[in-house]
N, C-alpha and C positions, 0 to 999 in steps of 0.2 A: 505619434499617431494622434494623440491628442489635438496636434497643431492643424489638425484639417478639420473643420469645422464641418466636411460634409459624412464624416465617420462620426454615428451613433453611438456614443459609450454606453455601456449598459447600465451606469450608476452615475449622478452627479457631484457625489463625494462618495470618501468611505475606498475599501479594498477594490472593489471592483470599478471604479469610478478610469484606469488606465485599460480596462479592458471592451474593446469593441461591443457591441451588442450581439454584432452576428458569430461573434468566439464566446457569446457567454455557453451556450448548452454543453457545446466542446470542452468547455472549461470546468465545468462541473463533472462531465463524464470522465475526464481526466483525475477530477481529485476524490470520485467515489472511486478508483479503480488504484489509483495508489495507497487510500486511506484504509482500504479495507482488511479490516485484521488479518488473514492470510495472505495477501499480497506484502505488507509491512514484516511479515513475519519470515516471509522466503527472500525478501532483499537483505534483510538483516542477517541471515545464517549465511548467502550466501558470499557474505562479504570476505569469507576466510579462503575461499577460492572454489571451483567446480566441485559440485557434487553431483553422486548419482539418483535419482527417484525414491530409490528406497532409503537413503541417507538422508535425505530431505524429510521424507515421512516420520522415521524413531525422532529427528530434532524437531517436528513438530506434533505436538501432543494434540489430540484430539483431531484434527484432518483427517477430512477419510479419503478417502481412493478418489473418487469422484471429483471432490470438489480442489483436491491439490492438482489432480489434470488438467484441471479448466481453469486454475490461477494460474499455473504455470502456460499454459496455451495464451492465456489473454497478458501476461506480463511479455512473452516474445511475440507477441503481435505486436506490442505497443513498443518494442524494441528494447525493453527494459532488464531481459535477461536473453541469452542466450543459447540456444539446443546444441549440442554436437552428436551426433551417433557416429559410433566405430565401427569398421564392417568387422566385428571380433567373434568367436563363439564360447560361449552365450555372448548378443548385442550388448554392447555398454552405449547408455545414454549420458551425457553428461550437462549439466544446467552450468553458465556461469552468467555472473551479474557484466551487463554490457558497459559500456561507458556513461551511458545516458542513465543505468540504475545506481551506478560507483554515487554520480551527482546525486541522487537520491539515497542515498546510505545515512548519512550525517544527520538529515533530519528524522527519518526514520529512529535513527538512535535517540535523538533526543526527543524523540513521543515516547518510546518503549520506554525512557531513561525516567520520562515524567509520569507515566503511570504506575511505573515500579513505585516512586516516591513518596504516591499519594496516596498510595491502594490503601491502606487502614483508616485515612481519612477521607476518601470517598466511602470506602466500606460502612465507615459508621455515619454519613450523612445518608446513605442510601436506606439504613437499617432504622434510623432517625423516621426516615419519610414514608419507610412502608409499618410502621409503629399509630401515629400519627394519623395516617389513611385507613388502618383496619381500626381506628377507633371512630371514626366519622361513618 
């Protein structure tokens, strides 16, 4: 892409320097919607295979009702996981990670894997900073 000089990059060095200008908004709306700590958090569980909604919710702490329906609705809109329903009684819904979220798994692990690592020393530069700020 870079090779046609009539395609606008959206940076002339740096990360974004291979990516179009008219893909940058998309590209953003793409890595707020993967980065967001609920979204990262349901690719990651679902890595062990199909879960139901309510299985999803005990594995993650603190989501409420509302806001795991609509991560889950916008990760299978973006094709990143996917819905199954059974015609069963009671309905079983079942969630599993698509091929396109499998690709996204690895690095997900390795942010959870990195904040796991660092959490007492970001803890105490965050405790450092709000220390500091209530003295000024």
């Amino acid at each position: 892409m870079q090779d046609n000089p009539e395609v606008e990059m959206a940076a002339a060095i740096g990360p974004c320097a291979n990516i179009p200008a008219d893909h940058m908004a998309f590209i953003r709306q793409i890595l707020d919607r993967v980065g967001d700590k609920w979204s990262m958090l349901i690719v990651a569980i679902l890595q062990d295979g199909p879960l139901r909604y309510t299985d999803l919710q005990r594995r993650i702490p603190g989501i409420s009702q509302r806001m795991l329906t609509h991560t889950l609705h916008q990760l299978q809109q973006d094709g990143l996981i996917t819905r199954a329903a059974y015609a069963e009684v009671p309905p079983r819904v079942e969630y599993t990670l698509a091929p396109l979220g499998r690709g996204l798994h690895q690095i997900v692990m390795q942010l959870i894997g990195w904040a796991t690592d660092h959490h007492d020393e970001i803890r105490a530069n965050r405790d450092r900073a709000d220390t500091v700020s209530s003295r000024s």
